[in-house]
Residue, then its C-alpha position, 0 to 999 in steps of 0.5 A: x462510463x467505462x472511464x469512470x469506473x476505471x477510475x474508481x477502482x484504481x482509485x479504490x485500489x490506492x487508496x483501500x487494496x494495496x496500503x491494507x496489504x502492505x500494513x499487513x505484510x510489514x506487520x509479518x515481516x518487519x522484525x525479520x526482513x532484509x535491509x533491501x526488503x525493509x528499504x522497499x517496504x519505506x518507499x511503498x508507505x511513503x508512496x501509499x502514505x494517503x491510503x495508510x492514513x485512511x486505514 
């Protein structure tokens, strides 16, 4: 039981948490980020591409 909760809320946290943080801040930050920093925020939307899709 502690297992599947603990699968629901990373799951949850994929999928829902971090992609509507990170739309969130590379819509603040994008016209004044660094390349480094924009680089950065690239490899999150591809790693969180599923949860962006959902929001």
């Amino acid at each position: 039981m502690i297992l599947a909760l603990l699968y629901l809320m990373l799951s949850g946290a994929y999928l829902l948490v971090i992609p509507g943080f990170l739309y969130w801040y590379a819509s603040k930050r994008w016209y004044i980020a660094s390349s480094f920093e924009r680089a950065f925020m690239y490899f999150l939307v591809f790693f969180f591409f599923p949860g962006l899709l959902l929001l």
